[in-house]
N, C-alpha and C positions, 0 to 999 in steps of 0.2 A: 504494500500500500504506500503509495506517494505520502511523504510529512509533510507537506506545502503546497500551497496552492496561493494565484495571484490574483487579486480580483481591481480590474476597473472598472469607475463608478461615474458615470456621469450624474447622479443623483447625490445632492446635497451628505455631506457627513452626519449630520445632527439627523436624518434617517438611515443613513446606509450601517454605517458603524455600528447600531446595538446588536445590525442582522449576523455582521462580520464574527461578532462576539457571542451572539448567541449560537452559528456554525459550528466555531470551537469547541465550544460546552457541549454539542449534540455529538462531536466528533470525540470525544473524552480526552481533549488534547492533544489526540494523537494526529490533527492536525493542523499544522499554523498558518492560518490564512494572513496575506498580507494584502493593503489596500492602497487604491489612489482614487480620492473623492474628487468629486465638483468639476470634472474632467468636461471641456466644453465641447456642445457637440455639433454646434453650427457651421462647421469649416471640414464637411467631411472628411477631404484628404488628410487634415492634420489627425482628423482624430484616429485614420486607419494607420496613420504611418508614427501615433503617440502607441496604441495597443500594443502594434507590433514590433516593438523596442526599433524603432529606426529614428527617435528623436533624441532621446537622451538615455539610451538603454533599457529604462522603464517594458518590461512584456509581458503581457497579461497575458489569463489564460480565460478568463472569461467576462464579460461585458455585461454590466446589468444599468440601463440607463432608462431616461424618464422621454427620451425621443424617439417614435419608431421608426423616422425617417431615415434617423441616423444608422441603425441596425438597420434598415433595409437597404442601406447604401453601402455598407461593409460587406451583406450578403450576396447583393451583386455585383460586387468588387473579390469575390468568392473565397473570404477570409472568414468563413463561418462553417464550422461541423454538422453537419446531420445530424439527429442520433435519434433515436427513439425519447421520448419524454413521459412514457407509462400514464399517456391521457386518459384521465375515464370516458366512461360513455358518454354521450352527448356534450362532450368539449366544443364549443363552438370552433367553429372550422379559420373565422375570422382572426380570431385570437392567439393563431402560430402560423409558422411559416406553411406556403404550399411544400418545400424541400424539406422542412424539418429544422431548418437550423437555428430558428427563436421559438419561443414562448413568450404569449404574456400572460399578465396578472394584475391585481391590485391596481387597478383603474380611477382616476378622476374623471366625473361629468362634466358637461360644457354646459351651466347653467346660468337661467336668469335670476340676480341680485338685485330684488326692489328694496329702495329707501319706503318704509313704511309710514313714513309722516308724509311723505311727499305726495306716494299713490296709493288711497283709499283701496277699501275691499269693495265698495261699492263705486269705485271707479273705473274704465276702462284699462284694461290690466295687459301687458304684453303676453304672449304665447310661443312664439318664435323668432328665429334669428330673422324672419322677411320683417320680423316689426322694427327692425332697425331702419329701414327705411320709408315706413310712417311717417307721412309729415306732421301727423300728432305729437310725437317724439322728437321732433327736429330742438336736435342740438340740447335736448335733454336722456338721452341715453347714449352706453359708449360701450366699444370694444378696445382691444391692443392690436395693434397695426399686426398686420401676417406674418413679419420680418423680425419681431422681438420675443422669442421665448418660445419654449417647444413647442407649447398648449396651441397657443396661438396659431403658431404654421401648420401644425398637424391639421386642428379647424376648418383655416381655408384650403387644406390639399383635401380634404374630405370635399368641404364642399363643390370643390372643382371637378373632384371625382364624379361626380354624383349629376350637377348641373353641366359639366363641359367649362373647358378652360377659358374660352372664350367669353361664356356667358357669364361666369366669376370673375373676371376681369370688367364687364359690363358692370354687373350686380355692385362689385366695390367699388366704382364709380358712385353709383348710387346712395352708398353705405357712407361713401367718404365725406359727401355733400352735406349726411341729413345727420348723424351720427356724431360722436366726441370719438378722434382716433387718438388712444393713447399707448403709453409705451409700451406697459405689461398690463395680466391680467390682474398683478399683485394693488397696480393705479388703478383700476379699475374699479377693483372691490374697496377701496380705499374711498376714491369716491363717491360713491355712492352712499360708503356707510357716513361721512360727513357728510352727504346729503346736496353735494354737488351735482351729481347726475340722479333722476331721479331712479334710473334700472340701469344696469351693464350686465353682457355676455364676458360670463369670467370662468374660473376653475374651480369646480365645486371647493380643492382645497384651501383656495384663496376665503371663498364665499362665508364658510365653515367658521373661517377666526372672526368673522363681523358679528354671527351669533354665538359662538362660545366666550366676545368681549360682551354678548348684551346691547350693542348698537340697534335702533330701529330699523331692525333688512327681514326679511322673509327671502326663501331660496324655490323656486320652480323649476318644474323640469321640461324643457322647451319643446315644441312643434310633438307634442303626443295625442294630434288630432289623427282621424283616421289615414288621412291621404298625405299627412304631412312623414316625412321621415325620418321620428323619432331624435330623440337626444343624444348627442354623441360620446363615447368614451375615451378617454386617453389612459391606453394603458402604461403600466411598467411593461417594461422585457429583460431578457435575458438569454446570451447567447455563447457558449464554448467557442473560444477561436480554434481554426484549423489546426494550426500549427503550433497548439498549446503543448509549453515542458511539461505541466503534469493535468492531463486529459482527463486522468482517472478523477481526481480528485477535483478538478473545474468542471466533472459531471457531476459529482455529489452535492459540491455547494450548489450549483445550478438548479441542481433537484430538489434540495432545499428551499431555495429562495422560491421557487413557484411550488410551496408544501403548503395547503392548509392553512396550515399551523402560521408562516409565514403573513399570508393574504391574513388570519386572525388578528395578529399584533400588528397590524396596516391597518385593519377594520378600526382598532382601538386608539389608534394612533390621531398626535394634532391633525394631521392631513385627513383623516377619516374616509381611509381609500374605498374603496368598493371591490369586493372578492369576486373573481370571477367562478373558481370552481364551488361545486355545488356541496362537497363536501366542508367548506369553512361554515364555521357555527356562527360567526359573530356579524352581526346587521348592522353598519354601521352610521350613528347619530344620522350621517347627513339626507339617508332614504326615509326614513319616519314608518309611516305602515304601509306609505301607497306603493303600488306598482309600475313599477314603471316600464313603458315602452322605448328597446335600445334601437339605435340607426345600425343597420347589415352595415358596416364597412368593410372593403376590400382595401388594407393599410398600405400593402404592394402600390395597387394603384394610385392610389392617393397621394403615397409617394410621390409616383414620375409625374400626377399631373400636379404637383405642387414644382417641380422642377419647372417644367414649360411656364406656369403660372408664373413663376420668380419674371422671366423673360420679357411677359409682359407690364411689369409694374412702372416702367419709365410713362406710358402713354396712359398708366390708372392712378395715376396721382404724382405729379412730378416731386412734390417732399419727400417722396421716397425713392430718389434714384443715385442719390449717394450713397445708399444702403448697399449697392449692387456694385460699387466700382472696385 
C-alpha cells in the first residue's frame, strides 16, 4: 500500500483541509496525505501544467476542485484516469464523466436572494433567471459578470448550453442593460442582504450566510415552472490524474471525498452543500422541506459552449473585453 498521497485543491483551505485530515484518521495513519489549497483555476493551461509538477515541481495525484470546466479541460487535454467509481444505482448520469475520469458531489444551487423588506410576499416576486431582464427589475436586481468566479461561468456555459451560444450572447445583452452586473456572487449576496438590490442570482452558499447572519433575505429556487428548466447545480469534482506517483492511494482519497459520509459533513457544513448521492442522511438547512426541481445539465457541453461564448463577449458588452486580452 502506497504511505502518501498528493492532493490539489482548487477549493478554499478553510473547506478542503478538515477533509484532508479526516482521510488520514479513516486511513489509521497509514496514510499521509499532502495538500495544495486555493489552487486557481481560470487559466487552464496553468493549472494542467501547476498538477502536473511542470511549474515548480508541485504533482498531484488527484484534483478535487469547485470548477467543472476546469476538470473538463484537463480531461480533454487527457490528463485524467478512468476508473470505475463503484456508483450506485441511479447515479445520475450528468454528475461524472461520459469516460469515467471525474465525479461529482456536494453541489451548490444557483439561487434567487430576495431582500425581504424590499419585496413583499404579497408583491410581484421573481421566479427565474429570464426575470433579470424585466423591466420591472430594471437596475434593481443583479448577477456576477460570467468572467469572475466558477459559479458564475459555469451559469452562463449552462445557459449557452441549453439556449445556443449565440442567443446567450443576445440574452446578456439584454441582462446587461436591465440588470446590476457585479463582480462575484459573494457582491451579490452582499447586496442584497444590505438591501441594495432588491433580489440577485447568486450561490446558494453565498445566499446561506445572509440567513444564518439573520439579514432580511429569503432564498428561492428559480424557473421550477413546468416548461421552465429547473434550477441549476454546481457541483464539486474530483478526478485521479493519469500519471499519478501513487494511483493506489489518489483512488482511495478520491473514493472518499465523493463517500456519503463526505457529501454528510458538506450537508452540515457553513456552505451547506447539497449531497448528490442518495445514500447521504443529512438535508441540508438551505433545501427546507420543499422539492425541488434540478436542470438535466450536460457539464461537457457546457463547457465548450462556455468557450465559444468567452469569444463572443467583446461585441456583448465592451467592459468586458479587457477580461479576455
Amino acid at each position: 500500500m502506497e504511505d502518501s498521497v498528493v492532493l490539489a485543491s482548487t477549493v478554499d483551505q478553510d473547506i478542503a483541509a478538515p477533509m484532508v485530515g479526516a482521510f488520514y484518521r479513516v486511513e489509521g495513519g497509514k496514510v499521509s496525505p499532502k495538500a495544495r489549497f486555493g489552487i486557481r483555476s481560470d487559466d487552464h493551461d496553468a493549472l494542467a501544467a501547476e498538477v502536473t509538477g511542470q511549474t515548480d515541481g508541485f504533482k498531484a495525484d488527484l484534483i478535487w476542485s469547485d470548477d467543472i470546466f476546469a476538470i473538463a479541460s484537463l480531461g480533454r487535454r487527457g490528463l485524467l484516469m478512468p476508473r470505475s467509481w463503484g456508483l450506485e444505482p441511479e447515479f445520475p448520469d450528468s454528475m461524472r464523466a461520459a469516460d469515467r475520469t471525474w465525479r461529482a458531489f456536494a453541489c451548490t444551487a444557483r439561487v434567487i436572494m430576495i431582500n425581504t423588506d424590499l419585496v413583499a410576499d404579497l408583491a410581484p416576486q421573481p421566479g427565474s433567471i429570464d426575470d433579470l431582464v424585466n423591466p420591472l427589475w430594471a437596475k434593481r436586481c443583479g448577477i456576477a459578470l460570467p468572467t469572475t468566479g466558477s459559479s458564475a461561468s459555469i451559469h452562463w456555459g449552462i445557459i449557452a448550453s441549453k439556449r445556443g451560444v449565440d442567443e446567450t450572447a443576445r440574452w446578456y445583452e439584454r441582462v446587461s442593460a436591465n440588470a446590476v452586473m457585479m463582480r462575484s456572487d459573494a457582491q451579490v449576496a452582499s447586496a442584497v442582504a444590505r438591501g441594495e438590490l432588491d433580489w440577485g442570482i447568486t450561490g446558494s452558499n453565498n445566499a446561506i450566510v445572509g440567513v444564518d447572519e439573520g439579514k432580511p433575505v429569503r432564498i428561492l429556487f428559480p424557473d421550477q415552472a413546468p416548461q421552465s428548466m429547473g434550477t441549476v447545480r454546481i457541483p464539486l469534482v474530483v478526478a485521479v490524474l493519469k500519471d499519478a506517483d501513487h494511483p493506489v492511494a489518489g483512488a482511495r482519497f478520491a473514493d472518499y471525498l465523493v463517500s456519503p459520509d463526505t457529501e454528510d459533513r458538506l450537508a452540515m457544513s457553513d456552505a451547506a452543500n447539497i449531497p448528490i448521492s442518495r445514500l447521504a442522511t443529512i438535508r441540508p438547512r438551505i433545501l427546507g422541506s420543499e422539492v425541488i426541481r434540478w436542470a438535466d445539465v450536460d457539464y461537457e457541453a457546457a463547457s465548450t459552449a462556455f468557450e465559444k461564448l468567452k469569444v463572443r463577449w467583446p461585441t456583448t458588452g465592451g467592459h468586458l473585453i479587457y477580461l479576455f486580452r
